[in-house]
N, C-alpha and C positions, 0 to 999 in steps of 0.2 A: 340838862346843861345847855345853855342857849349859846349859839355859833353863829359867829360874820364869817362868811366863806368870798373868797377873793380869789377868781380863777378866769381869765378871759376867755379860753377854748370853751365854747357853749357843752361838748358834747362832756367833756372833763366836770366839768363844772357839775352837771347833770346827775354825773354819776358819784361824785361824790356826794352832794346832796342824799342821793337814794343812800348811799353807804352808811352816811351818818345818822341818818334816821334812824337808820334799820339797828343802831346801835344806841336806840335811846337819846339822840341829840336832838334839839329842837334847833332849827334854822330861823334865826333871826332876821338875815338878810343874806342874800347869795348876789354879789355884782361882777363887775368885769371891768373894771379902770378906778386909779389912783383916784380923784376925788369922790366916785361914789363910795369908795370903801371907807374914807376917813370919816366923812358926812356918818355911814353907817356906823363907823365903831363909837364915833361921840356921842349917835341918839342913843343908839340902842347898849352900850355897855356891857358889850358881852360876857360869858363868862372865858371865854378865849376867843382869838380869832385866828383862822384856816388861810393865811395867804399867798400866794405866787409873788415871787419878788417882781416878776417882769409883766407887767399890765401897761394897755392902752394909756396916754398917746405916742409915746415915746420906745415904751418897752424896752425899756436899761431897770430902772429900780424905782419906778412910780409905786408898787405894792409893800418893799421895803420900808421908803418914806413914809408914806402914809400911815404905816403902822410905827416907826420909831415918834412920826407928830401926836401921833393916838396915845404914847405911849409918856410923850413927854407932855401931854394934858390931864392923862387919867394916868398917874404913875400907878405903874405894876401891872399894867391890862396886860395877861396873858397873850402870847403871841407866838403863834408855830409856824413859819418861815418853809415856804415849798423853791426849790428851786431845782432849775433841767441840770446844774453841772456845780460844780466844788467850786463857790467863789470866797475865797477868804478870807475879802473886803467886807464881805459882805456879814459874815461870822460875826467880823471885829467888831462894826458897828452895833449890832444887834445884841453884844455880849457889854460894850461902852459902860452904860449904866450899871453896872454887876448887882445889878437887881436881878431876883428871880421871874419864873414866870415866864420862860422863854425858850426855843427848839428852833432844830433848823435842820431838815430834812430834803435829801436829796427827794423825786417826784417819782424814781424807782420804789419805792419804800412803801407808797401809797398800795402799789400792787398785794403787799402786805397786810392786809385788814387787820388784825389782832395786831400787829406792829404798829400801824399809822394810829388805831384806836389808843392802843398804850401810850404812842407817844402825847394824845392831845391831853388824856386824862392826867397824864402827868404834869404837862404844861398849864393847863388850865388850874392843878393845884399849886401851884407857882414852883414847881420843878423845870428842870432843863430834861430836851431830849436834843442830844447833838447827835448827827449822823457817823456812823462810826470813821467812814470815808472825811470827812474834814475834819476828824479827829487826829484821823493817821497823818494827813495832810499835814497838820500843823505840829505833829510830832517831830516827824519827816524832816522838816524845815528845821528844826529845832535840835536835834538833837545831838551836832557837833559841837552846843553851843555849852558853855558851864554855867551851871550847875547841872545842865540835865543832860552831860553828857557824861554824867558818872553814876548814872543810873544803871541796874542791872538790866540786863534783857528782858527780865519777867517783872522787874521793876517798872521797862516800858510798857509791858502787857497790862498791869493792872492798871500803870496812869489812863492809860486810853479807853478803858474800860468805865476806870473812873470818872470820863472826864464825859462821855457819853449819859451819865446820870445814873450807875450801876450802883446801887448797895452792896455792902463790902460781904450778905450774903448770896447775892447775885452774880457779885464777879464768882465767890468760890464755887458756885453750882457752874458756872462757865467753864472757868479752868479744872477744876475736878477736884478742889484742896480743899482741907479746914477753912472754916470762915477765921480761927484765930492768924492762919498763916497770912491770910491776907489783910486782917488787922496790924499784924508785923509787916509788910510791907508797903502797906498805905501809914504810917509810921517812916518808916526809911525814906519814903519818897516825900513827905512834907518834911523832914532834916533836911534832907538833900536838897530840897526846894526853897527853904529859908520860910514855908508856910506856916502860918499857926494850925493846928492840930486842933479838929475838930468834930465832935458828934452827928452834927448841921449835914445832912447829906448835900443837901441843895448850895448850901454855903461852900463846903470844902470842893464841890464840882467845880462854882465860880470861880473860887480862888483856884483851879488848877487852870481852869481856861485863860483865866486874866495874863496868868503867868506864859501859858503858849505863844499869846497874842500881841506880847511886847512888842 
């Protein structure tokens, strides 16, 4: 699986590189600022790309852009989104197209090897991995609001779970239930949600996020 890695801190960078090799990735290109990365993701066409929202020269959302330009020439480039803290904005954009193919990962995470691993493999197969932290975030924000303040409790547990990119046998190995229970309440929560009902793992994620995101 061939990787554009976007990370300005050399020492960061470095050691993801070693990481992802060591897990079967081949590195396409490894840079450090917004136009080498975009330059890289249009030659090389990755099969995802690894980026830091905040890269040289500016360090706001030069690595963002460059992957949503990437993204809006080569529709559906995979793309997993590293950032130091919960930006929202930043979510919204990146979720905009409710195309698949897309993750957004707090930079703690990475400490997590099998976790960050899962999550690219995921992404790269045009699945979402949303962090669970701006999941809650956008719960949180959300949740005095109707429809989705007539959610159950555990109604909210499984949306966020859901909305994370969990299969609905994932979440029940989570919470400790039947997988049918939470087929009933992934059920309840697209009623309540006014969402179409759907098999689409990756589909029914997006439509929950879109719906957070309003």
């Amino acid at each position: 699986m061939r990787v554009v890695l976007a990370e300005d801190l050399a020492l960061l960078r470095e050691g993801l590189v070693s990481l992802l090799e060591a897990n079967d990735f081949q590195i396409a290109a490894a840079v450090d600022n917004g136009p080498s990365l975009l330059k890289a993701l249009l030659d090389h066409r990755p099969d995802v790309a690894v980026v830091d929202v905040r890269l040289p020269p500016s360090f706001t959302d030069e690595g963002l852009q460059a992957a949503l330009e990437a993204r809006r020439q080569v529709p559906g480039l995979p793309v997993l989104v590293l950032s130091q803290y919960v930006e929202q904005l930043y979510a919204q954009e990146l979720l905009a197209d409710g195309t698949g193919g897309i993750g957004y990962l707090l930079k703690d995470r990475v400490f997590d090897a099998a976790q960050f691993v899962d999550a690219i493999r995921r992404v790269a197969a045009g699945g979402t991995a949303m962090d669970p932290e701006v999941i809650s975030r956008l719960v949180a924000r959300n949740t005095k609001q109707e429809p989705l303040g007539r959610l159950t409790p555990r109604e909210l547990e499984v949306l966020e779970l859901m909305a994370q990119g969990r299969t609905n046998a994932a979440i029940a190995q989570q919470l400790v239930v039947t997988e049918r229970a939470i087929t009933k309440h992934t059920a309840n929560i697209f009623g309540k949600l006014g969402l179409a009902v759907s098999d689409d793992d990756n589909r029914r994620v997006l439509a929950v996020l879109a719906y957070l995101n309003r």
